[in-house]
C-alpha positions as CSV (number, residue, x, y, z in Angstrom):
1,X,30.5,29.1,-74.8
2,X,32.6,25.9,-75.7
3,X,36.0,26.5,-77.0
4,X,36.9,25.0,-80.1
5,X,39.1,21.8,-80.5
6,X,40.6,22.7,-83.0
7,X,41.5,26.1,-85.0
8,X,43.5,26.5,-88.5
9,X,45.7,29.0,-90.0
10,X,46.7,28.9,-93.6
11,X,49.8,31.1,-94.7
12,X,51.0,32.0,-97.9
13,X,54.0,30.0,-97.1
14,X,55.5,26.6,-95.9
15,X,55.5,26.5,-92.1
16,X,58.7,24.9,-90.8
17,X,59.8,27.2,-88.0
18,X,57.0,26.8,-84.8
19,X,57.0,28.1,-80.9
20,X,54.2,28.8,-78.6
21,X,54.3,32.1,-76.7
22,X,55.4,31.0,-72.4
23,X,53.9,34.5,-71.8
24,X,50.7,34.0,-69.2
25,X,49.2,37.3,-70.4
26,X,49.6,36.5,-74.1
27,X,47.1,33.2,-75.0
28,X,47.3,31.4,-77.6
29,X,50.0,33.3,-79.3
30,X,53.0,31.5,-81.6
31,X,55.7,32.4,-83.9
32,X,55.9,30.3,-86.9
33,X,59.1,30.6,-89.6
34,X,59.0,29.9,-93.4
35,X,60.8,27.3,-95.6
36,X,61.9,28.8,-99.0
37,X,64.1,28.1,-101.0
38,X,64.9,31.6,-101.2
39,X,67.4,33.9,-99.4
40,X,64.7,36.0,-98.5
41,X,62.8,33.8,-95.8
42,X,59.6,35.3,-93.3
43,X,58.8,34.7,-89.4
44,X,55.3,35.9,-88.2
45,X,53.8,36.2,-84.9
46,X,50.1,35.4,-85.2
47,X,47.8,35.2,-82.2
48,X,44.1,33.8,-81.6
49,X,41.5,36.7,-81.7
50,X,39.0,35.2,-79.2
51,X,35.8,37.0,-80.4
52,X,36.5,36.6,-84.1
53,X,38.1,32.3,-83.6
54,X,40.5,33.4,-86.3
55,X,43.9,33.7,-86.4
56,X,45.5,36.9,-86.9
57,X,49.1,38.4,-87.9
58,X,50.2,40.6,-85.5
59,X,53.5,41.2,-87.2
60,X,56.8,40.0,-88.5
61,X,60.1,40.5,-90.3
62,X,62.0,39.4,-93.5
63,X,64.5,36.6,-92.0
64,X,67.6,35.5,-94.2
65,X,67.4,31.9,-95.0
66,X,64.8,29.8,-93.7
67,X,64.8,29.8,-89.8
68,X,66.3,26.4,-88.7
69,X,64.5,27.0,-85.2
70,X,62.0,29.5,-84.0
71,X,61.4,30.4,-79.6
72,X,60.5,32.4,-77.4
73,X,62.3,33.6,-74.4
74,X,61.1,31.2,-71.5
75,X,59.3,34.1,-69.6
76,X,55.7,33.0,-68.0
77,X,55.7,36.1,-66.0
78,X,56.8,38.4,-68.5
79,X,59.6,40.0,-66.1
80,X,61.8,40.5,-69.2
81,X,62.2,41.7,-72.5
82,X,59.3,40.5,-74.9
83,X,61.9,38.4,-76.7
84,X,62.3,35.6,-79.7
85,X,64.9,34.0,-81.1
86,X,65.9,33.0,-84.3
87,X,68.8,30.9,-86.1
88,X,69.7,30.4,-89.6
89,X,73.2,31.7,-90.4
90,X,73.1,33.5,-87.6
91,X,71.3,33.8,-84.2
92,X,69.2,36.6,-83.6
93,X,67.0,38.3,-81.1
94,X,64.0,39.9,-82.0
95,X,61.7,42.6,-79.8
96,X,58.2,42.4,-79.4
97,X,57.0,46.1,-78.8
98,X,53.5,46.6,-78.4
99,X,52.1,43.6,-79.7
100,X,52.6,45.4,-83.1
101,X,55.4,45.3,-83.8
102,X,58.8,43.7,-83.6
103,X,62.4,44.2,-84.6
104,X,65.9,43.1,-84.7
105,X,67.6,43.6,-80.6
106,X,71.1,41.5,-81.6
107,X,72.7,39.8,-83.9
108,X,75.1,37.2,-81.9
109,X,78.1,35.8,-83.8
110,X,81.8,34.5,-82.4
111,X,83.2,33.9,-85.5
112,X,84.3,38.6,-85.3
113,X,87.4,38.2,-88.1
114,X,85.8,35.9,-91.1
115,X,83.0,37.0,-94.0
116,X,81.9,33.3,-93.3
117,X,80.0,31.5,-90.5
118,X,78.7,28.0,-90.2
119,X,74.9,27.3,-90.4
120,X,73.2,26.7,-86.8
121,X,71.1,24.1,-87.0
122,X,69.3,24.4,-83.8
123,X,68.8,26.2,-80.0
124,X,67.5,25.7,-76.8
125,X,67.1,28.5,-74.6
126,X,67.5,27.3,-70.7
127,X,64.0,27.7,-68.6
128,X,66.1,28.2,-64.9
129,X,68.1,30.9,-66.3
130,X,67.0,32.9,-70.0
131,X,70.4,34.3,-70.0
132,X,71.6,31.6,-71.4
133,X,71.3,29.9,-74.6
134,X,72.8,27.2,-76.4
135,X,72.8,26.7,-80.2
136,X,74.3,23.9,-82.5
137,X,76.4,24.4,-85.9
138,X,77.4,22.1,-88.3
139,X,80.9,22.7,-88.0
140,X,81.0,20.2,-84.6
141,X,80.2,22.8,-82.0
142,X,77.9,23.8,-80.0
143,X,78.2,27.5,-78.2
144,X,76.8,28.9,-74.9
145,X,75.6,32.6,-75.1
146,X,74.8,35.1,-72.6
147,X,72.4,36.9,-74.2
148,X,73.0,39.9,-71.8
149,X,76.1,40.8,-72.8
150,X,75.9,39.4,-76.5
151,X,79.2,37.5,-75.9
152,X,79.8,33.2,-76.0
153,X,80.2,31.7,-72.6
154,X,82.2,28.7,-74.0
155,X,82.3,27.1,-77.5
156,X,83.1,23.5,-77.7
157,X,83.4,20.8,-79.8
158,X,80.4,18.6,-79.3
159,X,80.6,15.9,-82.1
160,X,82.8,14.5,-85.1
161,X,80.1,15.4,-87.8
162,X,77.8,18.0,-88.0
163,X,75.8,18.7,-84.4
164,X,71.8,18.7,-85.7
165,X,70.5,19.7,-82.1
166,X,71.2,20.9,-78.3
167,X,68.9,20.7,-75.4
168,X,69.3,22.1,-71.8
169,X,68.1,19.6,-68.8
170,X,66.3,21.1,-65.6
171,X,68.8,23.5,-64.3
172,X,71.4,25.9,-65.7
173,X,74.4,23.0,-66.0
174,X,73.6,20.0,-68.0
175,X,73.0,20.0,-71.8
176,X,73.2,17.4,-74.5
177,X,73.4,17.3,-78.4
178,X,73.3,15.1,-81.3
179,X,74.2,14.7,-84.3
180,X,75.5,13.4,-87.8
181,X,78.0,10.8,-85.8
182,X,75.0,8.7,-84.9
183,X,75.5,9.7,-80.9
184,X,73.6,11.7,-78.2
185,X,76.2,13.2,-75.6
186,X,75.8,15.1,-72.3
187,X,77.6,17.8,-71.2
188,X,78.2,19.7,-67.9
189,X,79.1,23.6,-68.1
190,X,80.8,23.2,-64.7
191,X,83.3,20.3,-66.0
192,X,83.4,20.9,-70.1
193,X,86.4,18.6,-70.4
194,X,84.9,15.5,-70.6
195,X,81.1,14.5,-71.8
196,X,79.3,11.7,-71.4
197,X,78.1,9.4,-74.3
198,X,74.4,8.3,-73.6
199,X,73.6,6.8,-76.9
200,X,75.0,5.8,-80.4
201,X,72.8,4.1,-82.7
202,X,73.6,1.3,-84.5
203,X,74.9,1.8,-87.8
204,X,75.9,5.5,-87.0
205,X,72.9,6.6,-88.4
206,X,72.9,10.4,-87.9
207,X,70.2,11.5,-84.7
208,X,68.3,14.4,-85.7
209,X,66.4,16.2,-82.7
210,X,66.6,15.8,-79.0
211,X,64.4,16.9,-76.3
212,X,64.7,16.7,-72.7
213,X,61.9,15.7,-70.1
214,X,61.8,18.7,-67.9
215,X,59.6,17.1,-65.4
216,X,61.6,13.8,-64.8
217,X,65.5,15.0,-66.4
218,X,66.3,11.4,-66.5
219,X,64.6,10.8,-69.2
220,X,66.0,12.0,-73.0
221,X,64.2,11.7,-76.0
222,X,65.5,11.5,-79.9
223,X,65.1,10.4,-83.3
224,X,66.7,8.6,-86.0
225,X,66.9,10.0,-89.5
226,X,64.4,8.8,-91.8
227,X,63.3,6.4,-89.0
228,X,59.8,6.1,-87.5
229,X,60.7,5.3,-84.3
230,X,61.4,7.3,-81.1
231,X,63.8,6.3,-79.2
232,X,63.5,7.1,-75.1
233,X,66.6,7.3,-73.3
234,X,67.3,7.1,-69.6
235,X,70.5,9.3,-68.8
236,X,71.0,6.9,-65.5
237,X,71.8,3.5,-68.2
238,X,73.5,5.0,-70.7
239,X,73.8,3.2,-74.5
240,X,70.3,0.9,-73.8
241,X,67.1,2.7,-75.1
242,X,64.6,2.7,-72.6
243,X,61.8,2.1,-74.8
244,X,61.5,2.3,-78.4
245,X,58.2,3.8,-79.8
246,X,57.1,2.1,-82.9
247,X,53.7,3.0,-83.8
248,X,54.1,5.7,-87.4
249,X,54.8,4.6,-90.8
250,X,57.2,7.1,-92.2
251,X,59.8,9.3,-90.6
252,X,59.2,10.9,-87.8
253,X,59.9,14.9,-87.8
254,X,59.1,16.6,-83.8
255,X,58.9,15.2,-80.7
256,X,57.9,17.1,-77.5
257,X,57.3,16.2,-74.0
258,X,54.2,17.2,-72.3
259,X,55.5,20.4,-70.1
260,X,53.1,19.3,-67.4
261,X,53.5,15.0,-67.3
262,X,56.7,13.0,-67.0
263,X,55.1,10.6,-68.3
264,X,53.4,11.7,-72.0
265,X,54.9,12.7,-75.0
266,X,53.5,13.8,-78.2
267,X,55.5,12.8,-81.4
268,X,54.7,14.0,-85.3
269,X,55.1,12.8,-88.3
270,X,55.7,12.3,-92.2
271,X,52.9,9.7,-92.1
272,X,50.6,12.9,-91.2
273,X,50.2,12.1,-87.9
274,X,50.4,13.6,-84.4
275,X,50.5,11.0,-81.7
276,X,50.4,11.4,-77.6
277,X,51.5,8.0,-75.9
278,X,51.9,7.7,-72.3
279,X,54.9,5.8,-70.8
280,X,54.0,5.6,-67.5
281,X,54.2,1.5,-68.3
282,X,57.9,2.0,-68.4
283,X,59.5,-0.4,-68.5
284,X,57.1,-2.7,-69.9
285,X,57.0,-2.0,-74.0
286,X,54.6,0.3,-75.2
287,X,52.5,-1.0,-77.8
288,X,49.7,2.1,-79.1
289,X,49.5,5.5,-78.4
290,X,46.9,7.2,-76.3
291,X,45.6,9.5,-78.6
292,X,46.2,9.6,-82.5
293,X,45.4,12.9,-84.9
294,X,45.6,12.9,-88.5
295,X,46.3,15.7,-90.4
296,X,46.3,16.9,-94.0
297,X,49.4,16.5,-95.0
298,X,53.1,15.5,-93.4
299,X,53.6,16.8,-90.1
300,X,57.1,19.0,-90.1
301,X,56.5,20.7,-86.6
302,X,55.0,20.7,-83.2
303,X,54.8,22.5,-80.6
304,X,53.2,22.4,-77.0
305,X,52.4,24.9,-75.1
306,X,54.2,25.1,-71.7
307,X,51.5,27.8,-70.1
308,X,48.6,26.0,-71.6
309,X,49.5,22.3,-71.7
310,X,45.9,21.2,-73.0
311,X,47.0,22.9,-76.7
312,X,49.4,21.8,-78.8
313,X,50.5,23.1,-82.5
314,X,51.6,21.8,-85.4
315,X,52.7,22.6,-88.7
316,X,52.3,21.0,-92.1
317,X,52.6,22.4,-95.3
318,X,51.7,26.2,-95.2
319,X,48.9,25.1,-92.4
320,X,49.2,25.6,-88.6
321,X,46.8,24.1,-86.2
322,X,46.1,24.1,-82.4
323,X,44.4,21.2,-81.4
324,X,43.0,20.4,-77.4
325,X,44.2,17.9,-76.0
């Protein structure tokens, strides 16, 4: 029987937190986090019943504030804990038992003498090693955890404003950020004394996400605030984007390299639209995207699925959808 192209799942709430399962055995599962403006905030995993084509909740907690970032532990073989992550004021860890059911593992904070702790704005948890994760804070840092032991590896000042995102390379040493400054800088966790600026845009406009092409880790890409461009960056000429992606109308909110290509990248946005270009043109400009989808409403979220890179998610409004690509 033909698969589907496309499959929907409505919750009750706005869908801003989004991550595909990397678990072989475990298709077409994701996690996706709510945005309320409530304390009291939700994260569901829901999974594709196969005979049925309908999405189903397979379970979830009550999360305090709205989940800045949702994702799973980078695990294809499922050698390790059943793990996601979480961050908000906090980060957490959460347990998949079961498939039923799942529950708090460790709550991870450096900050042991004070009631108060800076929001984390984002995480990235490193594919060579899944002990180690790196999340952002608006107070200028960014922290390494080992999640083994529950303790920080280093904390360091990243920024001179708020840090909006972190990203590991290939590997276990490089990592970069970016943030409220305007800049996107590189860091290596065997020489944390000095990092490398690869990027400040114009007018200091503040960069909002960053993600890092795990296939060719020369390659960086990120995004303005309120812009509708995507900027690609090539770590080897620093400060000079290597091509500029102007094809949306309105801001653009995700971007994601394909986990499988070097060369294609999927990018969402406000203008309700999920677009895959390819950039294997480079350095010629590219013009149009390969593909375009339009959605129902803005696009907030997307993910793509690193164990099956013909699906990718997104999220907008309280609607999820996997589409084939």
């Amino acid at each position: 029987m033909e698969r589907k192209r496309i499959y929907t799942y409505s919750s009750p709430w706005v869908i801003y937190g989004l991550s595909w399962s990397t678990r072989i055995n475990q298709p077409y599962r994701l996690a996706i986090g709510s945005f309320l403006e409530d304390y009291t905030n939700r994260v569901d995993v829901i999974q594709l019943n196969e005979e049925t084509d309908q999405f189903e909740v397979m379970c979830g907690f009550e999360h305090p504030y709205p989940p800045t970032k949702c994702m799973w532990i980078p695990d294809k073989n499922s050698t390790r804990p059943d793990l996601l992550a979480t961050t908000g004021d906090y980060l957490r860890l959460w347990e998949v038992s079961n498939q039923r059911s799942i529950k708090l593992k460790s709550l991870l904070t450096n900050n042991k003498n004070s009631e108060f702790c800076a929001p984390l704005s984002s995480f990235d948890w490193n594919e060579t090693d899944p002990t180690l994760l790196a999340t952002s804070s608006i107070d200028t840092t960014c922290t390494i955890w080992n999640i083994e032991t529950g303790q920080a590896k280093t904390q360091l000042i990243a920024h001179d404003k708020e840090v909006f995102d972190v990203a590991f390379a290939r590997g276990t040493d490089l990592f970069a950020s970016v943030g409220a400054d305007g800049s996107l800088r590189m860091f290596d966790l065997r020489n944390l004394e000095h990092s490398t600026i690869i990027y400040e845009t114009p007018s200091f406009v503040p960069l909002l996400r960053l993600c890092w092409n795990k296939q060719d880790p020369n390659y960086l890409a990120t995004i303005q605030q309120d812009s509708p461009n995507v900027i690609i960056l090539d770590i080897r000429v620093p400060s000079i984007p290597a091509a500029e992606l102007s094809f949306h109308k309105s801001a653009v909110n995700g971007i994601s390299w394909a986990p499988h290509s070097s060369c294609h990248i999927c990018t969402v946005s406000d203008d309700k639209q999920a677009l895959i270009w390819d950039l294997s043109s480079m350095p010629k400009p590219i013009e149009d995207p390969l593909l375009t989808y339009n959605a129902q409403a803005e696009i907030n979220q997307l993910s793509w699925s690193s164990t099956q890179p013909d699906w990718i998610a997104i999220a907008f409004s309280s609607d999820l959808q996997i589409l084939r690509v």
